[in-house]
N, C-alpha and C positions, 0 to 999 in steps of 0.2 A: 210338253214342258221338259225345260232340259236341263242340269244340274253343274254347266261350265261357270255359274257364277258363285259356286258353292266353294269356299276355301278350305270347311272343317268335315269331317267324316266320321259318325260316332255307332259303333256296329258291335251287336251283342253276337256272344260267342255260340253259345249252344245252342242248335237249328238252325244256327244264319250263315257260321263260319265252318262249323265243321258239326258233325255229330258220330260223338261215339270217338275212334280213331280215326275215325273219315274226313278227307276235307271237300265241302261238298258243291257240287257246279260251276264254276264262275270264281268260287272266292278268292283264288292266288290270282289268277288274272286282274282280278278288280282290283285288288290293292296293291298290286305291282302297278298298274295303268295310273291309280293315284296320286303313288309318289313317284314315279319321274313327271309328274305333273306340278311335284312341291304341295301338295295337297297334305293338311294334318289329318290326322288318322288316331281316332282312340278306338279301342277293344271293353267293352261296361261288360260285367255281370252279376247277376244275381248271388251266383253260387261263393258263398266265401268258404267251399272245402279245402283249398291248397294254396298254400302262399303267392301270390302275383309270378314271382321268377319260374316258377312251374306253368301255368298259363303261358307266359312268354316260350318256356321251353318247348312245349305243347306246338304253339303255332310255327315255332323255328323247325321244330322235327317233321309237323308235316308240310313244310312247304310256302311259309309264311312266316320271314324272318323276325323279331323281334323282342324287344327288350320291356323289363317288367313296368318300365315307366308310361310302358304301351298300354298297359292295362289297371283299370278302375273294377275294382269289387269295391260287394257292399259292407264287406269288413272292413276294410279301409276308407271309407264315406264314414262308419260309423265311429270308428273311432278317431276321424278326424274329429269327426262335428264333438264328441263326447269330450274329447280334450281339451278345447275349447271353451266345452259351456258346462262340464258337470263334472269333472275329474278324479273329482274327490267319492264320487259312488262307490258304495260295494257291487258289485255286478257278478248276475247269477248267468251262465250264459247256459241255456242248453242247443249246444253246437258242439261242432267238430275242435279237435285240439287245434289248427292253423287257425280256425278266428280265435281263441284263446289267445293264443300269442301274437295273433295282431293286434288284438285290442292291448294288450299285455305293452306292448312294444311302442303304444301312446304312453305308457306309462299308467295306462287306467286299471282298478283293483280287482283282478278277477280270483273272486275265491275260487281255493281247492274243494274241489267234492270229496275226495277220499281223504282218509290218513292212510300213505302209504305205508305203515306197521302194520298196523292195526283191520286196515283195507275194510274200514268202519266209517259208515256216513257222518261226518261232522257238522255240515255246515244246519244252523240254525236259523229257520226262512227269517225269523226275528232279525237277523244280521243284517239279510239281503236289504240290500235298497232300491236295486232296478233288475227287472228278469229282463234277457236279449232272448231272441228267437230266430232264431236259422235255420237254415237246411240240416238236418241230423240223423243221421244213417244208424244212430245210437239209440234213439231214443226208447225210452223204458216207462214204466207206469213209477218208478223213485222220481227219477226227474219232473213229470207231470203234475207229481204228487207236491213237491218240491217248490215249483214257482206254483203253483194255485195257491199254499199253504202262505208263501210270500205275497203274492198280488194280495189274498184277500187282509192281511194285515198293513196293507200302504204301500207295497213294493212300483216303482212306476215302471214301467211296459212299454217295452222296444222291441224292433224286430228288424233285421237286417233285410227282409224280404217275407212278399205276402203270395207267391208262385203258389198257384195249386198242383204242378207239376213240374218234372224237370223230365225235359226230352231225351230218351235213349234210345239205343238201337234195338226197334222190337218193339218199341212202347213208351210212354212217361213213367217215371215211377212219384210215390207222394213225394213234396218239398215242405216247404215252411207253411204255408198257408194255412193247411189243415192243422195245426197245431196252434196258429195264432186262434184261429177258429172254435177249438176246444175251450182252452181256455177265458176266450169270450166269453162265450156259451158260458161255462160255469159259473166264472166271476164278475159276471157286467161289468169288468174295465174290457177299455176298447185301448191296440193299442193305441200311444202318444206320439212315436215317432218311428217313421218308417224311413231307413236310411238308403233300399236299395229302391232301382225303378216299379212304381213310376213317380219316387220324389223327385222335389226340387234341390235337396240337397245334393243330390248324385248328378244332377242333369249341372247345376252351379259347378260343380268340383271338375266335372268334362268341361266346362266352358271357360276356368279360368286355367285350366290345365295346355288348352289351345291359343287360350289370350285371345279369342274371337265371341261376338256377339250371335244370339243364337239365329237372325237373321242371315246368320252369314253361313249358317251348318244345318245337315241332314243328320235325323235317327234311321236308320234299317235292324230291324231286328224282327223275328220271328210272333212274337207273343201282343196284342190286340189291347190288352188291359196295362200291360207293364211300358214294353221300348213305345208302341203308338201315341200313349198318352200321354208320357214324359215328356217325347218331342210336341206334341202338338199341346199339352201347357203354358210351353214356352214357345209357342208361334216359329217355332223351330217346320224345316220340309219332314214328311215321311214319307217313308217305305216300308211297307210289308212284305217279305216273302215268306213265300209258302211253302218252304222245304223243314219247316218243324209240327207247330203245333196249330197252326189255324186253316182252314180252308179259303177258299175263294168266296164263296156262301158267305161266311163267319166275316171276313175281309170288306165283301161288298155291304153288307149289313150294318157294321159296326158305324157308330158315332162318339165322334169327330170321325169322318173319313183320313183315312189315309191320301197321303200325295201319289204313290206310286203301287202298285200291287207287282209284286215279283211273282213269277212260276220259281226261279232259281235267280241267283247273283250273275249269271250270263246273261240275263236281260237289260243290268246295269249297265253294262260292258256300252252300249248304244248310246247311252247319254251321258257318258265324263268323257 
């Protein structure tokens, strides 16, 4: 199976593109080779820690030119769709400050948690109208304390991503998951809308970003449950490779299979 009839290229960043400071096997090659091909190329991920133009800078530093329009987080999926269909929410986010201000930057209401005087918790979960959940490198037993207190009073429940880890050098460390998973557990709400892979909301916003039908694009990305299954939702081709968090085992096993299994992104190199 060969991939010269594919026109759109949609390839998640950590484990597939690079990891850590590293860019890893194959990946400059392959998206060099793409585009003097004319080939669209999007960059998804999960992690909404740092603004798009930081990713961009990211790939431009190590060796893989590009601009933030290159790149789809799922901070920006969420607060597309949130602007859109719910605007007007109070929103508790417990995340990093860059999704605050993205979501912020839809124009959507994200309360303060502090008074900065007073440096004294204000916000009353009676306020909150929706908790978000992301990857949060912060998180504390106030915050936990914080949307349980809200969910169990009517708060409705989001999450930018459901990753039970995020791949570094050396290891995974936890991400969102475990956290959505908590507060399951506690409060029997499940959540309601998950904005990063493996939705449809994320996989739509890469597909009208390309102006192509999903027939016509590949996902490659590292992770079995998130990039495999977005793409194959939408009857989109995949690819697996194995330079993050899945093995061959884990790869050959999994259902829906994958289209392709990578060792490395220099395996790609053969079939564009």
């Amino acid at each position: 199976m060969e991939l010269n009839n594919i026109d759109g290229f949609v390839f998640d960043l950590d484990g597939t593109i690079y990891l850590g400071e590293a860019l890893l096997p194959g990946a400059a090659e392959v998206i060099d080779k793409l585009r003097h091909r004319q080939k669209r190329i999007l960059f998804v991920t999960n992690k909404p820690l740092v603004p798009r133009e930081v990713y961009a800078d990211k790939l431009t530093r190590l060796g893989i030119p590009a601009k933030s329009e290159d790149i789809i987080t799922s901070g920006l999926v969420l607060g597309h769709h949130l602007a859109k269909t719910d605007p007007q929410l109070k929103l508790y986010v417990i995340g990093e400050e860059a999704l605050k201000d993205e979501l912020r930057s839809y124009g959507l209401d994200v309360l303060d948690e502090f008074d900065e005087q007073d440096e004294k918790e204000v916000i009353d979960p009676g306020r909150i109208e929706a908790v978000v959940v992301a990857f949060d490198r912060t998180l504390n037993y106030r915050k936990i304390n914080t949307a349980y207190q809200a969910l169990m009073k009517g708060a409705r429940f989001y999450a930018t991503n459901a990753d039970k880890i995020c791949p570094m050098v050396g290891g995974g460390i936890p991400d969102a998951g475990g956290t959505i998973a908590m507060l399951e557990h506690m409060t029997g709400c499940k959540v309601e809308l998950l904005a990063g892979k493996p939705s449809k909301i994320m996989l739509q916003v890469a597909l009208d970003r390309m102006g192509l039908p999903a027939k016509r694009c590949v996902m490659i990305g590292d992770r079995l449950e998130t990039d495999i299954m977005m793409g194959k939702s939408a009857l989109m081709l995949t690819g697996v490779v194995l330079t993050g968090v899945t093995t061959r085992v884990e790869a050959l096993d999994f259902m829906p299979k994958s289209d392709f299994v990578f060792e490395t992104l220099e395996e790609l190199l053969a079939l564009i």
